[in-house]
C-alpha positions as CSV (number, residue, x, y, z in Angstrom):
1,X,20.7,46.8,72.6
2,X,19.7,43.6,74.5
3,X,17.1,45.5,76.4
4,X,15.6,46.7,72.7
5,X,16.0,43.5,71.1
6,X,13.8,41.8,74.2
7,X,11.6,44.5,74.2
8,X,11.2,43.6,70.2
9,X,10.5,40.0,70.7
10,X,7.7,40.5,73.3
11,X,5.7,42.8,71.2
12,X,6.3,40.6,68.2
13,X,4.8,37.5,70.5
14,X,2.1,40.3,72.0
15,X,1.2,40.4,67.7
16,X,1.4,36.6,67.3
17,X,-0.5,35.8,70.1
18,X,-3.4,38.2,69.2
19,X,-3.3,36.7,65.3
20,X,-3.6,33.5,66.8
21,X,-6.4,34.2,68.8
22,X,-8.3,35.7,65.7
23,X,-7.5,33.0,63.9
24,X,-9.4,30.3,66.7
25,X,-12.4,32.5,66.3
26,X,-12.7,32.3,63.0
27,X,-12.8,28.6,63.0
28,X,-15.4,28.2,66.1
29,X,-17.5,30.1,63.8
30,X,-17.1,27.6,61.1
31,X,-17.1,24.5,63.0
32,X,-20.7,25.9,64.4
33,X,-21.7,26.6,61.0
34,X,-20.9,23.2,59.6
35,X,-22.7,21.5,62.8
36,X,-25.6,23.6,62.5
37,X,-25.7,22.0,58.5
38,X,-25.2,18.5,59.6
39,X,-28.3,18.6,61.6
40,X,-30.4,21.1,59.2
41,X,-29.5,18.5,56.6
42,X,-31.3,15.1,55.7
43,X,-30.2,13.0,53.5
44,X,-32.5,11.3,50.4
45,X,-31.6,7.6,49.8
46,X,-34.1,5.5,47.9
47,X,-34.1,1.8,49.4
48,X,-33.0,-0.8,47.1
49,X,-35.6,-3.0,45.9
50,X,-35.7,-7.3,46.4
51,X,-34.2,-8.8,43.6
52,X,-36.3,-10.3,41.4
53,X,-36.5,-14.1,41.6
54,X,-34.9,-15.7,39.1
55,X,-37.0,-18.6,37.3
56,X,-35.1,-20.7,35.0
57,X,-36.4,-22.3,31.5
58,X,-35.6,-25.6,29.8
59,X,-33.8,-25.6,26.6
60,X,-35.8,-27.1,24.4
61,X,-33.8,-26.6,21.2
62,X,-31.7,-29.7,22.0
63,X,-32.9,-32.1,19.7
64,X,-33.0,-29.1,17.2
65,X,-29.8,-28.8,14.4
66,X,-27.0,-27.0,15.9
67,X,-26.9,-24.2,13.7
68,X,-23.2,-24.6,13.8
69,X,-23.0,-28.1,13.1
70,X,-20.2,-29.4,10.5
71,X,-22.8,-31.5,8.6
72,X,-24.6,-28.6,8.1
73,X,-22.0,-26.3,7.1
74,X,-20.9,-29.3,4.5
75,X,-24.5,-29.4,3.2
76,X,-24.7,-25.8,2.6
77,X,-21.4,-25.7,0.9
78,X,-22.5,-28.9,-1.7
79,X,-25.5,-27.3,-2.2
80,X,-23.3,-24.1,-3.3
81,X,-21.0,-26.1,-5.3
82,X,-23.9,-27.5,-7.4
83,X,-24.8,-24.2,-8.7
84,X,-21.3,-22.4,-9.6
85,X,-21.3,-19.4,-10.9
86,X,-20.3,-19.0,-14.7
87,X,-18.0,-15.9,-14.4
88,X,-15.7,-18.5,-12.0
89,X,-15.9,-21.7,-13.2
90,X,-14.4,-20.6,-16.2
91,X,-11.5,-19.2,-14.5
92,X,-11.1,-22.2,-12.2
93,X,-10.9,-24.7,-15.4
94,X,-8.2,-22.9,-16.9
95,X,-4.3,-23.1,-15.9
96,X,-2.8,-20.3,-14.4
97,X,-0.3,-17.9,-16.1
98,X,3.2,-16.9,-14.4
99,X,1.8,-13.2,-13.4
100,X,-1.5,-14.5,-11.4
101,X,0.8,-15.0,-8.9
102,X,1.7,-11.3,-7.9
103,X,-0.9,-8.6,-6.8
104,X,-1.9,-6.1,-9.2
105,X,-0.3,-3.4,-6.6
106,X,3.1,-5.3,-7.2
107,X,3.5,-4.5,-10.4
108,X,4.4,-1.7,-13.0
109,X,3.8,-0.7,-16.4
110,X,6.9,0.5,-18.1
111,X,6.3,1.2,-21.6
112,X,4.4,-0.3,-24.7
113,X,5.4,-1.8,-27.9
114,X,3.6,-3.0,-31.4
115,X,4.7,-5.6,-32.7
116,X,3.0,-6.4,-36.3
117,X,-0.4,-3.8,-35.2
118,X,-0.3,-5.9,-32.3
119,X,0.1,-4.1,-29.1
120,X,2.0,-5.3,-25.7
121,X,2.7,-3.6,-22.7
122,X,6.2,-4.1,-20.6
123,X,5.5,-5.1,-16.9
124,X,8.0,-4.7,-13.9
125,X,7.8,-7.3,-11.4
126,X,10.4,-8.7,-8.9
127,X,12.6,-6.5,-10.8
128,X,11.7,-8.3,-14.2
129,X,10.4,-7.0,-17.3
130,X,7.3,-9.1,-18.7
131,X,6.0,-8.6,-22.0
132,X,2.0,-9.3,-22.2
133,X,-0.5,-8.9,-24.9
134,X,-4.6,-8.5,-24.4
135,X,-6.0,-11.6,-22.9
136,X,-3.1,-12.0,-20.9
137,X,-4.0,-12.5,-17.2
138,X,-2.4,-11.0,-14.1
139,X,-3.1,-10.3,-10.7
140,X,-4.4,-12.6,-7.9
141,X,-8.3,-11.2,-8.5
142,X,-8.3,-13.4,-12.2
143,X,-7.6,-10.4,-14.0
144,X,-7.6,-10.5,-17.6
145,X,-6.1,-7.8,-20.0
146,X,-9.1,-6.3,-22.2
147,X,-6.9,-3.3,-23.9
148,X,-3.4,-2.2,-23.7
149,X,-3.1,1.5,-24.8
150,X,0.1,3.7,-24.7
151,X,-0.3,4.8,-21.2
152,X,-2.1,2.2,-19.3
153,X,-3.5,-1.1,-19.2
154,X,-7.3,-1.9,-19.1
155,X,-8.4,-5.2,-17.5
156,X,-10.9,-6.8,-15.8
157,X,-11.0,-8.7,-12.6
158,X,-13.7,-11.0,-10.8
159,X,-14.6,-10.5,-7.1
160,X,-16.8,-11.1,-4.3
161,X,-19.3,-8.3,-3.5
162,X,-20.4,-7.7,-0.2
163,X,-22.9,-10.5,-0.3
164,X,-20.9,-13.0,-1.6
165,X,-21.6,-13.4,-5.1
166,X,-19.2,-13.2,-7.9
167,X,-19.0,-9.8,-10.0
168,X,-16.2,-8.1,-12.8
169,X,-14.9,-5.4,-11.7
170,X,-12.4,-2.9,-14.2
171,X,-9.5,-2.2,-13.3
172,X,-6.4,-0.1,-14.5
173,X,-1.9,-0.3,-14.4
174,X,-1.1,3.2,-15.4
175,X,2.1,4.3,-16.7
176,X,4.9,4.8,-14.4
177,X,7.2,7.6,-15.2
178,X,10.8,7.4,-13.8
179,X,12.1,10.8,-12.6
180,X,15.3,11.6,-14.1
């Protein structure tokens, strides 16, 4: 069996030999292909151009007011305070009540009473029950109760638009409902 088992291995080498040998052709082919390319091939670069020289220019605004300036950011806000606008002076004259200090998202309605025609809404704050009547404020936006109905609360706050200035906005506390 040795003489069969030799006689195996050189034809086995005979078969790797020859696959090697295809194998080299193959790859002269290609490496005349890609040489042929390389010299076939030019490549397009654009030259860079000079930079431009750079020519530099006095500041003249120096003597000019700094548009960030404390004195004139004090200026503008006196000028500002001399013409205050009626929907907040009111509010700023006035003392604050106990609920002005909790946002409007902080609190709850929890039911409504009458007492003599008059009606008053229960609040839930802190885990506290408040009793409040129209004209009441509450909320940090100077809201102020204009109606207090058996499912909600109807009042009106003042804000800043987008510009700046001073507008009433309504605003609602509905009824919350515990489930059981």
């Amino acid at each position: 069996m040795s003489a069969l088992s030799n006689r195996a291995s050189a034809a086995a080498g005979l078969v790797l030999t020859a696959l090697l040998a295809a194998c080299s052709a193959d790859h002269d082919e290609l490496r005349q292909w890609m040489e042929q390319q390389r010299r076939e091939v030019k490549p397009n670069i654009t030259p860079l151009q000079a930079p431009k020289k750079f020519d530099p220019q006095p500041y003249t605004s120096a003597q000019s007011v700094d548009p960030f300036s404390l004195q004139k950011l004090t200026v503008a806000l006196k000028q500002e305070a001399r013409q205050p606008n009626s929907l907040l002076s009111a509010e700023l004259n006035r003392r604050k009540e106990p609920l002005e200090a909790y946002p409007l998202d902080s609190m709850g309605m929890v039911g409504s009473v009458s007492k003599q025609g008059q009606p008053f809404a229960l609040l839930r704050v802190d885990n506290l029950l408040y009793q409040v009547k129209v004209g009441d404020y509450l909320g940090q936006n100077y809201g102020r109760i204009t109606r207090i109905g058996e499912t909600e609360i109807a009042l009106r706050e003042i804000v800043q638009d987008a510009a700046g200035e001073w507008i009433e906005r309504p605003a609602t506390l509905q009824l919350q409902e515990r489930a059981r």
